[in-house]
PDB file as gemmi writes it, atoms N, CA and C in Angstrom:
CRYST1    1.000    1.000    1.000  90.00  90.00  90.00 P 1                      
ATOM      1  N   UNK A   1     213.528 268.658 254.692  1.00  0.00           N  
ATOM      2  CA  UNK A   1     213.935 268.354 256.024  1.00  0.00           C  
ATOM      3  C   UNK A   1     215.151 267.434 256.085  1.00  0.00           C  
ATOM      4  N   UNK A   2     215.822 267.274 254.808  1.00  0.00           N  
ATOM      5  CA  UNK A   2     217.163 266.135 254.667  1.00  0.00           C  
ATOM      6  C   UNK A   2     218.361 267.120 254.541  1.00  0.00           C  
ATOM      7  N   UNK A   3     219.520 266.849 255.156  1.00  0.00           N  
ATOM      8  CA  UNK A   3     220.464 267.285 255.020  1.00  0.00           C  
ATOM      9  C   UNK A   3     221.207 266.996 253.765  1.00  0.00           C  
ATOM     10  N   UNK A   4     221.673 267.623 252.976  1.00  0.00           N  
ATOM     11  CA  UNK A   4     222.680 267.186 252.028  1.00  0.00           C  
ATOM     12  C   UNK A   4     223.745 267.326 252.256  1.00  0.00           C  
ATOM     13  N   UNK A   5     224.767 266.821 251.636  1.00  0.00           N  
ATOM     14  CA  UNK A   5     226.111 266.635 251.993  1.00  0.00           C  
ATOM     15  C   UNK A   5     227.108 266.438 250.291  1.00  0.00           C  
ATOM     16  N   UNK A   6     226.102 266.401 249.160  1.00  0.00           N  
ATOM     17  CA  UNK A   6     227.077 266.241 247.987  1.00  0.00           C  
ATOM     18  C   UNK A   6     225.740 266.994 246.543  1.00  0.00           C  
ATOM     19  N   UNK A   7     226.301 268.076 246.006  1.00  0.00           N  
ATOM     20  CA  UNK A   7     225.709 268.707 245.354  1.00  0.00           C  
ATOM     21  C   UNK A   7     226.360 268.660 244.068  1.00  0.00           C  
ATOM     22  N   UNK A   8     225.628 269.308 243.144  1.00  0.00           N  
ATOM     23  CA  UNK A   8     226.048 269.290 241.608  1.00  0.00           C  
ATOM     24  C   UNK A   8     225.435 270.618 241.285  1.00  0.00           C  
ATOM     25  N   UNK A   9     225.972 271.344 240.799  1.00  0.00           N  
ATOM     26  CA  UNK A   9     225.852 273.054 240.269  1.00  0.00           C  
ATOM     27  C   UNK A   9     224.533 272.616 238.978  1.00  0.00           C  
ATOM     28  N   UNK A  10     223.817 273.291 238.848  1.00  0.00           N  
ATOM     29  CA  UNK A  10     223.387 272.748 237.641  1.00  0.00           C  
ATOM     30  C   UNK A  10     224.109 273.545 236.197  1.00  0.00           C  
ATOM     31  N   UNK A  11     224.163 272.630 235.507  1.00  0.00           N  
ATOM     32  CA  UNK A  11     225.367 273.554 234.287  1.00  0.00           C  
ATOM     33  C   UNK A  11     226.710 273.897 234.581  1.00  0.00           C  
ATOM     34  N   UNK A  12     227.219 272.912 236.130  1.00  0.00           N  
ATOM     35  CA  UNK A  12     228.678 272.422 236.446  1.00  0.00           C  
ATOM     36  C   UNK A  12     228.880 274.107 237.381  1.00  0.00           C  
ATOM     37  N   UNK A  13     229.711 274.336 238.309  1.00  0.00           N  
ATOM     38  CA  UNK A  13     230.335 275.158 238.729  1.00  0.00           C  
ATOM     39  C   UNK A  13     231.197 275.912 238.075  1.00  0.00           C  
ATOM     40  N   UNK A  14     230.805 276.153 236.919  1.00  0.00           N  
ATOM     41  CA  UNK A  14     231.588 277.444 235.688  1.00  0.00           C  
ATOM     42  C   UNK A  14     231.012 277.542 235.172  1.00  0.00           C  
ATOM     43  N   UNK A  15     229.466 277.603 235.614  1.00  0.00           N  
ATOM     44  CA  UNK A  15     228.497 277.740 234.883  1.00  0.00           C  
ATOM     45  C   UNK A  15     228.278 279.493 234.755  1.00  0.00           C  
ATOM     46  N   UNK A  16     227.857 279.672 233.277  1.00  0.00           N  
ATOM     47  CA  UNK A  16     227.694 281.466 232.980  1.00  0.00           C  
ATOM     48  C   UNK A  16     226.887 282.413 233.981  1.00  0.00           C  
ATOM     49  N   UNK A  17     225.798 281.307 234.494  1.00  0.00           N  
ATOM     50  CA  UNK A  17     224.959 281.611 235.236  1.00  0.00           C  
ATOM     51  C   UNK A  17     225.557 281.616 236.606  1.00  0.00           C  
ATOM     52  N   UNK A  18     226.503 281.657 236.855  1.00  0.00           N  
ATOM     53  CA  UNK A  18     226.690 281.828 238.389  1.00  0.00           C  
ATOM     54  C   UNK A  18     228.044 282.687 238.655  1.00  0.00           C  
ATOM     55  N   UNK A  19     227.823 283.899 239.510  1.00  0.00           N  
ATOM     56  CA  UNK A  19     229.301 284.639 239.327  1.00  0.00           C  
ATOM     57  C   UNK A  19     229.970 284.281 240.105  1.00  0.00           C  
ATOM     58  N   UNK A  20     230.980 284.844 240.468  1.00  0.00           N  
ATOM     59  CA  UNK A  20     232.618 284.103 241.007  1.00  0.00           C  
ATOM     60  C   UNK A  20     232.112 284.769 242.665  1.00  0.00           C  
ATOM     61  N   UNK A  21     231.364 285.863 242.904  1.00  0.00           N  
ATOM     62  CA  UNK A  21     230.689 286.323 244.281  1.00  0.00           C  
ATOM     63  C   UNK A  21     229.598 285.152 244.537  1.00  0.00           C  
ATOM     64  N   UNK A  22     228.766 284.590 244.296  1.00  0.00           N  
ATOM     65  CA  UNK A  22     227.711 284.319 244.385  1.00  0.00           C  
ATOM     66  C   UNK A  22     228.513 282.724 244.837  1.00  0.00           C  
ATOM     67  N   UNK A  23     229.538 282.118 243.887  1.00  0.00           N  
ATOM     68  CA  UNK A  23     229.957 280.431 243.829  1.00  0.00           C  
ATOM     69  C   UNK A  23     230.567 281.032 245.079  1.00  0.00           C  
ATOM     70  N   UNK A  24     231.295 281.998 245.607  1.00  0.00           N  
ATOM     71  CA  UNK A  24     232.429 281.936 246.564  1.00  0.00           C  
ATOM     72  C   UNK A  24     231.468 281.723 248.303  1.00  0.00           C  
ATOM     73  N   UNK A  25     230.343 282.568 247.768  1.00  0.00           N  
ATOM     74  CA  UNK A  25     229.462 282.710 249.147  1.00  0.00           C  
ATOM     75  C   UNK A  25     228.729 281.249 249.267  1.00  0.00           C  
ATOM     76  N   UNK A  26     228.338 280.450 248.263  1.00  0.00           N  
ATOM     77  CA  UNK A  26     228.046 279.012 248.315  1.00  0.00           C  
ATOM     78  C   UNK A  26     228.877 278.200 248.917  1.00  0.00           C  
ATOM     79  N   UNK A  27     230.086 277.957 248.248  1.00  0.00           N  
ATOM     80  CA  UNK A  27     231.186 277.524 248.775  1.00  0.00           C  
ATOM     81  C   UNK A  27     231.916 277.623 249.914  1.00  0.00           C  
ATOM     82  N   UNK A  28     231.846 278.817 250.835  1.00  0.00           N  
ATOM     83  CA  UNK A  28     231.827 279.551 251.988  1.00  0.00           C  
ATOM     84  C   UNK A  28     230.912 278.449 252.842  1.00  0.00           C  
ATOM     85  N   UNK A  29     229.594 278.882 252.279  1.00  0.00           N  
ATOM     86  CA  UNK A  29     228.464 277.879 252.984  1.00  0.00           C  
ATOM     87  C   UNK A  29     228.347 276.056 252.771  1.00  0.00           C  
ATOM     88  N   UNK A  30     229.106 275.710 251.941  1.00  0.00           N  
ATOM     89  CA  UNK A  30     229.569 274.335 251.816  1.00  0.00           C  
ATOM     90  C   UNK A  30     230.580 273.999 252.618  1.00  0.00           C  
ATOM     91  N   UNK A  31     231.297 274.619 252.682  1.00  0.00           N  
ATOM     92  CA  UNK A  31     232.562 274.303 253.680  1.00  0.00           C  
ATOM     93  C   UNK A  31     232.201 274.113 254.987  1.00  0.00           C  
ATOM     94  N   UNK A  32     231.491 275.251 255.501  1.00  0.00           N  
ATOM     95  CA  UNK A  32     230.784 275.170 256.921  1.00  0.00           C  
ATOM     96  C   UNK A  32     230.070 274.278 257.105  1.00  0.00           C  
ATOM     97  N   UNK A  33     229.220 273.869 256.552  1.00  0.00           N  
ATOM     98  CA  UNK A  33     228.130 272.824 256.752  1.00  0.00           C  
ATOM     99  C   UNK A  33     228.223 271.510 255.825  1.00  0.00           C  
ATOM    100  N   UNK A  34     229.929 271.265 255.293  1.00  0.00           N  
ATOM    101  CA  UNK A  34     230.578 269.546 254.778  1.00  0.00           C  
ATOM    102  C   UNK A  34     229.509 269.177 253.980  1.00  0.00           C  
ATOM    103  N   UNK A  35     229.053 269.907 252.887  1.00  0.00           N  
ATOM    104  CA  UNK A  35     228.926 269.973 251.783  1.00  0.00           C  
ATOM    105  C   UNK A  35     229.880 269.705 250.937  1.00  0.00           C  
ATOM    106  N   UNK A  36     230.434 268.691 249.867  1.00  0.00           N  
ATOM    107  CA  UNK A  36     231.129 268.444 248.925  1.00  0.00           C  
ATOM    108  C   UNK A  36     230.313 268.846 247.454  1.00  0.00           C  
ATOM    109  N   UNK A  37     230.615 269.629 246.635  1.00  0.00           N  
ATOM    110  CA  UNK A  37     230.046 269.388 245.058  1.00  0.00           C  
ATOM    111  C   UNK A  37     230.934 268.417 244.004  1.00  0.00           C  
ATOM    112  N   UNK A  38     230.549 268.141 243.303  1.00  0.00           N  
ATOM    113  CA  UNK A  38     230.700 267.566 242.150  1.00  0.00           C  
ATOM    114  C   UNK A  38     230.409 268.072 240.843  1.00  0.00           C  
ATOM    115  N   UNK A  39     232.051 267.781 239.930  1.00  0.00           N  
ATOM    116  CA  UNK A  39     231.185 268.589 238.854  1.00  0.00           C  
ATOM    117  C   UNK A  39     231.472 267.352 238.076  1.00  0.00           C  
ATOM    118  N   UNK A  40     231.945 267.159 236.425  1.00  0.00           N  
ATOM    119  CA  UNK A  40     232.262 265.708 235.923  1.00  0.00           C  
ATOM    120  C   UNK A  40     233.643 265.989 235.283  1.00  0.00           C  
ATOM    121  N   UNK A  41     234.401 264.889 234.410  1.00  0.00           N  
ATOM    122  CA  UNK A  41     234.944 265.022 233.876  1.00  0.00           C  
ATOM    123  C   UNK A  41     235.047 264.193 232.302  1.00  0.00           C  
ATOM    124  N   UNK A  42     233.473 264.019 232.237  1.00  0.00           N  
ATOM    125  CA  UNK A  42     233.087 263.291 231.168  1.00  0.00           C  
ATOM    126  C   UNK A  42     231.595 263.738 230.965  1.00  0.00           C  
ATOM    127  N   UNK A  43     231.296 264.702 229.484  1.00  0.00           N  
ATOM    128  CA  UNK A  43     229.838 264.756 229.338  1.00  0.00           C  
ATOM    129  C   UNK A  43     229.238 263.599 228.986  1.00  0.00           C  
ATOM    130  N   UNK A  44     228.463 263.013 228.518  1.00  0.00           N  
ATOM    131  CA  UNK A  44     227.861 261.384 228.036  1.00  0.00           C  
ATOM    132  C   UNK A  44     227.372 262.541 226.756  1.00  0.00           C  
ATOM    133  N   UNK A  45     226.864 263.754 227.055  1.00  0.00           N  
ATOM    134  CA  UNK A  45     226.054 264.788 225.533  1.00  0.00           C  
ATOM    135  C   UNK A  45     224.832 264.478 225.598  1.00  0.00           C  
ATOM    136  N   UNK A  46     223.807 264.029 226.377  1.00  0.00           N  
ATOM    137  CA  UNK A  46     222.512 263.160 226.277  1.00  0.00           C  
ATOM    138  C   UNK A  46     221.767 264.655 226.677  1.00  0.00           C  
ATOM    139  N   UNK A  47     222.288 265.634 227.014  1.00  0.00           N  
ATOM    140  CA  UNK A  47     221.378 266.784 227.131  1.00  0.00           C  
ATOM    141  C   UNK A  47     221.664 267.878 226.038  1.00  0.00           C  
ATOM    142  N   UNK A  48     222.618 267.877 224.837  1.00  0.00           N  
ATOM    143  CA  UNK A  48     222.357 268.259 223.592  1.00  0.00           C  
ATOM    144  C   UNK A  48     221.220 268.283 222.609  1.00  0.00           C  
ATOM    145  N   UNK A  49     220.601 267.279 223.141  1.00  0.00           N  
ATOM    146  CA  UNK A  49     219.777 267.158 222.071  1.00  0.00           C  
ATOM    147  C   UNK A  49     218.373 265.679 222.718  1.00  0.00           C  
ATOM    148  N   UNK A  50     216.770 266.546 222.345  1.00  0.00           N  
ATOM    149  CA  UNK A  50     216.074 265.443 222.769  1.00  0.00           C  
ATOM    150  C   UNK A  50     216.228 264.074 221.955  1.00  0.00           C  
ATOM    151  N   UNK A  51     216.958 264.452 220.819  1.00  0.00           N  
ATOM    152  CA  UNK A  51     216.508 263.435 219.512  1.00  0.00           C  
ATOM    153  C   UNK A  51     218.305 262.421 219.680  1.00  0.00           C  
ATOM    154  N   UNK A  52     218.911 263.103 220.684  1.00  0.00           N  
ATOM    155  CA  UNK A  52     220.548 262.431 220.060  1.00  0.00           C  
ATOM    156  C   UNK A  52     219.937 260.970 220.676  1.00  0.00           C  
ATOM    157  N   UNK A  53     220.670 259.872 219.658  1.00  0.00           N  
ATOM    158  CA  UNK A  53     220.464 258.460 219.964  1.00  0.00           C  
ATOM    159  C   UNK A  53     221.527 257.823 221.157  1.00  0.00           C  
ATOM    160  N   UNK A  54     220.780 256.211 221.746  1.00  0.00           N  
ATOM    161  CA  UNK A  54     221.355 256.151 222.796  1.00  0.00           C  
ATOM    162  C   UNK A  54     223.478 255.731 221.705  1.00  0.00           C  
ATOM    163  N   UNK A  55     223.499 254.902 220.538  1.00  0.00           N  
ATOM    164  CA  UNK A  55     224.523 255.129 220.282  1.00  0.00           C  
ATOM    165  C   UNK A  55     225.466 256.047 220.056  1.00  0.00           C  
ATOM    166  N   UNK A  56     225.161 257.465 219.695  1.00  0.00           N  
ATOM    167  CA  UNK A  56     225.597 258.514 220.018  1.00  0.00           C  
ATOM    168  C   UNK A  56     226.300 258.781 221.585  1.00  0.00           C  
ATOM    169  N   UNK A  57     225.333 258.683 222.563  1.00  0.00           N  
ATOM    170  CA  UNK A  57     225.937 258.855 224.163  1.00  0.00           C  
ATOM    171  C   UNK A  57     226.768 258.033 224.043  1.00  0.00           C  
ATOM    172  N   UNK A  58     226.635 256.811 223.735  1.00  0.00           N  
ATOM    173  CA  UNK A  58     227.743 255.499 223.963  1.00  0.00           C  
ATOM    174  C   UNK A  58     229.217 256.199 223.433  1.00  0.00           C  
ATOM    175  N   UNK A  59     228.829 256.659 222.203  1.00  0.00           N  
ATOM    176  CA  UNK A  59     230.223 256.897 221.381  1.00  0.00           C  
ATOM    177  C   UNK A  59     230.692 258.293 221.773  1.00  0.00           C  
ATOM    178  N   UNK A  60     229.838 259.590 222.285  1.00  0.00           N  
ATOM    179  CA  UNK A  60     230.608 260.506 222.906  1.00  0.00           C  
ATOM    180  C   UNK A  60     231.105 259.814 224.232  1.00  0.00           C  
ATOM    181  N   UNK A  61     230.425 259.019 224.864  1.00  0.00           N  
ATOM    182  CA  UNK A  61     231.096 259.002 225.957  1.00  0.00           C  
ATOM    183  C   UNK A  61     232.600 258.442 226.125  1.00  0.00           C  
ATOM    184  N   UNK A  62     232.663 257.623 225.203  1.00  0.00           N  
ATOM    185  CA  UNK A  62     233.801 256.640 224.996  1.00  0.00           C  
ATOM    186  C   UNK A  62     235.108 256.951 224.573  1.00  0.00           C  
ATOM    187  N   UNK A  63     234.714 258.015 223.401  1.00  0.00           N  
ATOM    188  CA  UNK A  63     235.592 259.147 222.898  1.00  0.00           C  
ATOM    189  C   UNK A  63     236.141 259.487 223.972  1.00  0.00           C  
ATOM    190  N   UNK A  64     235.683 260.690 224.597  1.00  0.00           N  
ATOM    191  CA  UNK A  64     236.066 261.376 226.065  1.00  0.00           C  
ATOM    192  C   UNK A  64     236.767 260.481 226.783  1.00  0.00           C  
ATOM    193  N   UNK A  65     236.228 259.318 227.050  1.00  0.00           N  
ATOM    194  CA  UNK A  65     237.069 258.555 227.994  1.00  0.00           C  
ATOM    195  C   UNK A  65     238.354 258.009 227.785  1.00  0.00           C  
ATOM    196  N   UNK A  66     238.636 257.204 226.202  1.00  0.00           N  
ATOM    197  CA  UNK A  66     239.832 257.355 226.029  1.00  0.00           C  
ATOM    198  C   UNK A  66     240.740 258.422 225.818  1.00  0.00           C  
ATOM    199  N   UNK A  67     240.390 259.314 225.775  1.00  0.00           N  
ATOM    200  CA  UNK A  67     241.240 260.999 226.246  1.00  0.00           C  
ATOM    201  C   UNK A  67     242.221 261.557 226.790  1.00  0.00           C  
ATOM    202  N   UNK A  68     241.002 260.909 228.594  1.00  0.00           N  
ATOM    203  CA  UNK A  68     241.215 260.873 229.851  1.00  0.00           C  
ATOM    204  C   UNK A  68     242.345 260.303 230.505  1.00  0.00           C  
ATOM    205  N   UNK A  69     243.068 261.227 231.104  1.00  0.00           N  
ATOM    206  CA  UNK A  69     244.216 260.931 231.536  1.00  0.00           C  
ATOM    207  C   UNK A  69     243.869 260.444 233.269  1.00  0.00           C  
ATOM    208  N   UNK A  70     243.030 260.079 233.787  1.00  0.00           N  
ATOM    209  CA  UNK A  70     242.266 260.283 235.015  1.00  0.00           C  
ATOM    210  C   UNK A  70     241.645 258.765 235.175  1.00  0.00           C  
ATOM    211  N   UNK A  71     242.046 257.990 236.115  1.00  0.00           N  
ATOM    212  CA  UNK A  71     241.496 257.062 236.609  1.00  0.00           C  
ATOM    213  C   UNK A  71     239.846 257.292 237.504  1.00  0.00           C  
ATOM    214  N   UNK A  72     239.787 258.573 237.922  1.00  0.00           N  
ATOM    215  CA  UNK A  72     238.619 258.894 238.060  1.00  0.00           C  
ATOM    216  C   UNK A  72     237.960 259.569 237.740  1.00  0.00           C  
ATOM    217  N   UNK A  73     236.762 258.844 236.724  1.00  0.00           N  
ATOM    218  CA  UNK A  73     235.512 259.148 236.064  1.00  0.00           C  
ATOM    219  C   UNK A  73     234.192 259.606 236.616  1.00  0.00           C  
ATOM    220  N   UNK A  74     234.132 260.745 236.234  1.00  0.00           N  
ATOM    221  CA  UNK A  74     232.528 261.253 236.497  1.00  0.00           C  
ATOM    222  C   UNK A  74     232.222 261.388 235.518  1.00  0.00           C  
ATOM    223  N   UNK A  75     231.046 260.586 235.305  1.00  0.00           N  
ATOM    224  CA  UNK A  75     230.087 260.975 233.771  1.00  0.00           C  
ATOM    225  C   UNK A  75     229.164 261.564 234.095  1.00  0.00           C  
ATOM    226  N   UNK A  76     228.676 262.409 233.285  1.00  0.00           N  
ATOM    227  CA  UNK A  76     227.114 263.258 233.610  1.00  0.00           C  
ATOM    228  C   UNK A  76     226.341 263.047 232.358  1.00  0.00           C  
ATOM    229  N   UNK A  77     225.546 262.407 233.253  1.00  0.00           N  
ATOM    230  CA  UNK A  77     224.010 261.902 232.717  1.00  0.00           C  
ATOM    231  C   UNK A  77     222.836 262.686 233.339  1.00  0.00           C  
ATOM    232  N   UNK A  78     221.063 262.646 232.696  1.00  0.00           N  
ATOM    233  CA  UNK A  78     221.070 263.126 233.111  1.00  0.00           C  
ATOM    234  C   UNK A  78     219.515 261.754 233.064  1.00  0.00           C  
ATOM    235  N   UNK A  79     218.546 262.494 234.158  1.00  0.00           N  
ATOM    236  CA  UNK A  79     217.746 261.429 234.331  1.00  0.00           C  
ATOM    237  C   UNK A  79     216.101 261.963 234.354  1.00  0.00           C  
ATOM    238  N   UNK A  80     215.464 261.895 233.851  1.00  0.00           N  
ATOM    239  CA  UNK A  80     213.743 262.100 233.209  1.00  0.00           C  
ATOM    240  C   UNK A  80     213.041 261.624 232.309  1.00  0.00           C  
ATOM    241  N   UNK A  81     211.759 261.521 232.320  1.00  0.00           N  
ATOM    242  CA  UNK A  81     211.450 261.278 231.532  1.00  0.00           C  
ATOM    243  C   UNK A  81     211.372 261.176 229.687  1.00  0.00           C  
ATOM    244  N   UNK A  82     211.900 262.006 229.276  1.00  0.00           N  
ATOM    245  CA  UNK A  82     212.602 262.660 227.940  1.00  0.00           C  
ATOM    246  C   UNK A  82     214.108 261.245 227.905  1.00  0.00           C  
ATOM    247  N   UNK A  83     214.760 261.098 228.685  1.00  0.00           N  
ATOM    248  CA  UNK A  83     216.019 260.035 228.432  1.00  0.00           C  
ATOM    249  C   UNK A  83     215.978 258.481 228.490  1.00  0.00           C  
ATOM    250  N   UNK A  84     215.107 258.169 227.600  1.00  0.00           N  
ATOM    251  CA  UNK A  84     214.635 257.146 227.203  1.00  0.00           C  
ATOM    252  C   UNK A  84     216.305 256.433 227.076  1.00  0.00           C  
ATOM    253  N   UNK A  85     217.314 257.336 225.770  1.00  0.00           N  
ATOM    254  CA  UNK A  85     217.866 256.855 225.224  1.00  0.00           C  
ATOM    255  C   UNK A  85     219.503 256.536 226.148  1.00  0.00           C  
ATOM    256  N   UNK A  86     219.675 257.678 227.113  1.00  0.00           N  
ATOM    257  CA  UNK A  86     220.404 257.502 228.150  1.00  0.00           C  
ATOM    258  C   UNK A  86     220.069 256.110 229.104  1.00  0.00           C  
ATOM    259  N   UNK A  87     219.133 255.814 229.058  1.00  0.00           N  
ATOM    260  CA  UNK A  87     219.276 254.596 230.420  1.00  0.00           C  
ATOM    261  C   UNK A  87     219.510 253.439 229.828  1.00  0.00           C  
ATOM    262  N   UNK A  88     219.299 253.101 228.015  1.00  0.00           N  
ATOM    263  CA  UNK A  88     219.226 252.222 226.750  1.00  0.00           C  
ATOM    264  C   UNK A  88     220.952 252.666 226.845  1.00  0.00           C  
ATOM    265  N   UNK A  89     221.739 253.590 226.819  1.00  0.00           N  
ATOM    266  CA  UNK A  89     223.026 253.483 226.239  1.00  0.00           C  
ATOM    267  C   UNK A  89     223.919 253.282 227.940  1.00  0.00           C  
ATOM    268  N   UNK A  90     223.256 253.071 228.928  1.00  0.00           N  
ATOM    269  CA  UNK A  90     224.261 252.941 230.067  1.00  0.00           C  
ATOM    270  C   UNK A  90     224.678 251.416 230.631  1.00  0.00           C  
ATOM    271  N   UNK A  91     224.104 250.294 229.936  1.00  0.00           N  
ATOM    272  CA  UNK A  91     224.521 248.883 229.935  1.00  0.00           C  
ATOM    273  C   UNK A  91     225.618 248.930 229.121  1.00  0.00           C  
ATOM    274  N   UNK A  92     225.999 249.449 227.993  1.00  0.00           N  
ATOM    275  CA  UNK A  92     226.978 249.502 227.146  1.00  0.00           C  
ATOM    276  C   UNK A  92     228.085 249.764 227.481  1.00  0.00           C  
ATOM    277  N   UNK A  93     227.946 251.319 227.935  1.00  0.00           N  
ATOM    278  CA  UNK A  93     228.890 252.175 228.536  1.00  0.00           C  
ATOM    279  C   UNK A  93     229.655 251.408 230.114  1.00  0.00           C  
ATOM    280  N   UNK A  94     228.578 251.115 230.654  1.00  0.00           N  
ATOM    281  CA  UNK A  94     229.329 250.311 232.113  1.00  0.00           C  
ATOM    282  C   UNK A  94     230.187 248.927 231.556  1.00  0.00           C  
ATOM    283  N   UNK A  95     229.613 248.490 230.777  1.00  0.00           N  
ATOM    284  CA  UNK A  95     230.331 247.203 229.729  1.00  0.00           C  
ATOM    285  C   UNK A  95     231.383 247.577 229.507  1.00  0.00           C  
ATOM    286  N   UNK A  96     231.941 248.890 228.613  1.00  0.00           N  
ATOM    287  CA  UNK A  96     232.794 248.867 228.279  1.00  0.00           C  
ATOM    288  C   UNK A  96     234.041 249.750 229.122  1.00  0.00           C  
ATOM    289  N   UNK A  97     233.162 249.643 230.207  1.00  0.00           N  
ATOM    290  CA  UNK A  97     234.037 250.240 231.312  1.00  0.00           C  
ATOM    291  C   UNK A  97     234.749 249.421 231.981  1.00  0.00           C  
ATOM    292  N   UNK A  98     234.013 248.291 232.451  1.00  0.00           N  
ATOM    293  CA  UNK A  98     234.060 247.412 233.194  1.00  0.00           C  
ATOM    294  C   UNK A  98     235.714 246.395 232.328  1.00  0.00           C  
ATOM    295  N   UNK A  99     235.482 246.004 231.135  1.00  0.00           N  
ATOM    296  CA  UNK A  99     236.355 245.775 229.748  1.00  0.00           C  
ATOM    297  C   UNK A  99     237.671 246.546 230.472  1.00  0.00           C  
ATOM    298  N   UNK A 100     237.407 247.998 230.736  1.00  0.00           N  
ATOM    299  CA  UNK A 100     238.661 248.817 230.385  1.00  0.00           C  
ATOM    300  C   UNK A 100     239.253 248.390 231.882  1.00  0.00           C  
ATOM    301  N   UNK A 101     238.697 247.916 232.315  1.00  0.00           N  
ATOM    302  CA  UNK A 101     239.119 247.688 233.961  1.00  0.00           C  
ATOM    303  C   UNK A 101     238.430 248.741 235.138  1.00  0.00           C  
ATOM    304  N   UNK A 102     237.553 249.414 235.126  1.00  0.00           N  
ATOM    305  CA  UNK A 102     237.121 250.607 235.622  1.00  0.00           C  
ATOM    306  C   UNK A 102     236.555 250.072 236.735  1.00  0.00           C  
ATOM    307  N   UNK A 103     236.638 250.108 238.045  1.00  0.00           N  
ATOM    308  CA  UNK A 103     235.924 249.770 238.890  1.00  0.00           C  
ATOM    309  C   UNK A 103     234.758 251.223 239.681  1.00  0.00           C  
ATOM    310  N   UNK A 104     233.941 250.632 240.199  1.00  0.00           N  
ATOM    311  CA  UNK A 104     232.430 251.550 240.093  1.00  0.00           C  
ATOM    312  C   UNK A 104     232.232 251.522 242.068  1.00  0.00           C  
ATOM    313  N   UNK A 105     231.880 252.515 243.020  1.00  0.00           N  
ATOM    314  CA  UNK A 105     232.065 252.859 243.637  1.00  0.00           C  
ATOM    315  C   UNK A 105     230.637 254.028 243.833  1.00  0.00           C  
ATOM    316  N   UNK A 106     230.192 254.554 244.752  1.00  0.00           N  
ATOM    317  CA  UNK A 106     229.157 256.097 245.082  1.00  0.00           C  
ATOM    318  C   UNK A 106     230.430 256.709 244.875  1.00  0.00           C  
ATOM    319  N   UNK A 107     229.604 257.999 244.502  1.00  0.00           N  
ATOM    320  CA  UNK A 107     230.543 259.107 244.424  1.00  0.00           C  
ATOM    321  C   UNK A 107     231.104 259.905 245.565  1.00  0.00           C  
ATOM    322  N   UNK A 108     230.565 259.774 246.724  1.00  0.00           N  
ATOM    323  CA  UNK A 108     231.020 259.849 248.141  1.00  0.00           C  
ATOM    324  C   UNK A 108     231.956 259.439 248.133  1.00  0.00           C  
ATOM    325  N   UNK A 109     232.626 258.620 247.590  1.00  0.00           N  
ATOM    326  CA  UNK A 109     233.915 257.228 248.424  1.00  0.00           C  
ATOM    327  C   UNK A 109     234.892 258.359 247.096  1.00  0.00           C  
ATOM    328  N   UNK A 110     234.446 258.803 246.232  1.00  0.00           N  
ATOM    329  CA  UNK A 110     235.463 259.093 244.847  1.00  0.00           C  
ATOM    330  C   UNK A 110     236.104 260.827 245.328  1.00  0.00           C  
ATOM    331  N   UNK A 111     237.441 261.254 244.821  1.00  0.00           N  
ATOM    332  CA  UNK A 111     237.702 262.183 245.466  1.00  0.00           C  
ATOM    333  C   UNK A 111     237.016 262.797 244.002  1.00  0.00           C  
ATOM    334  N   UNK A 112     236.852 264.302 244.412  1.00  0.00           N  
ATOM    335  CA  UNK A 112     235.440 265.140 243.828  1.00  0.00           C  
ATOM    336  C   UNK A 112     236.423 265.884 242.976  1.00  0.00           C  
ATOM    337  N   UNK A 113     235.502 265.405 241.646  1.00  0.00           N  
ATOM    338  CA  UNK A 113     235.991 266.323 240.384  1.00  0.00           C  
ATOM    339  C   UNK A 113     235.338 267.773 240.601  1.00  0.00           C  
ATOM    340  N   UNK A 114     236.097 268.898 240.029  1.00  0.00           N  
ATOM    341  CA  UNK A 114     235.581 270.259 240.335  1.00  0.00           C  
ATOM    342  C   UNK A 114     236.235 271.178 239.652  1.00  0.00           C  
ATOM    343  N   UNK A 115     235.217 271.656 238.853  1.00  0.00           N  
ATOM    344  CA  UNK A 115     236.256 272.936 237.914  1.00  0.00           C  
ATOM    345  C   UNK A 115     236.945 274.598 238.570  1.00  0.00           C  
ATOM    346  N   UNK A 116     236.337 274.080 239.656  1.00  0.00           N  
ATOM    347  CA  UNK A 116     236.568 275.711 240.386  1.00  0.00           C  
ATOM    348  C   UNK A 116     236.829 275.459 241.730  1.00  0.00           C  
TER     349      UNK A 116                                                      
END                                                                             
């Protein structure tokens, strides 16, 4: 009974699973009803693997980020029970964000990363 207004494709909007008819008629229906999606422009990798450690996320994520030619960061994380090691590696990661100068914001206020 809640309206949404900011979505995430699951497996990003280029995802295999979704054809270019099917995203266009979504998108059609997002537009009409001010729907924004989000996709990222930073994996963290914490859904590779149940066993990857939280230093692992830290260090893919960090990798990626110095990369990044983009003052605005979307990381994708992901959140359940199973990601023990994701919520253990996201004090780090905001640390060393925070270090790089990164200021932190909802993703509402951020203009929307999107592969398609």
């Amino acid at each position: 009974g809640k309206k949404i207004y900011i979505y995430r494709f699951p497996g990003g909007s280029k995802s295999k699973n979704l054809s270019q008819n099917v995203f266009n008629e979504i998108k059609t229906y997002f537009n009409q009803s001010s729907v924004t999606y989000y996709d990222w422009n930073i994996d963290s990798t914490d859904s590779t693997s149940l066993t990857i450690t939280s230093d692992e996320i830290v260090n893919n994520t960090i990798k990626q980020l110095i990369n990044i030619n983009n003052c605005n960061v979307t990381i994708l994380m992901h959140d359940s029970d199973t990601k023990q090691n994701t919520i253990d590696a996201l004090p780090t990661i905001i640390n060393i964000l925070k270090e790089m100068n990164y200021d932190f914001g909802t993703i509402s206020s951020s203009e929307p990363i999107q592969f398609r």
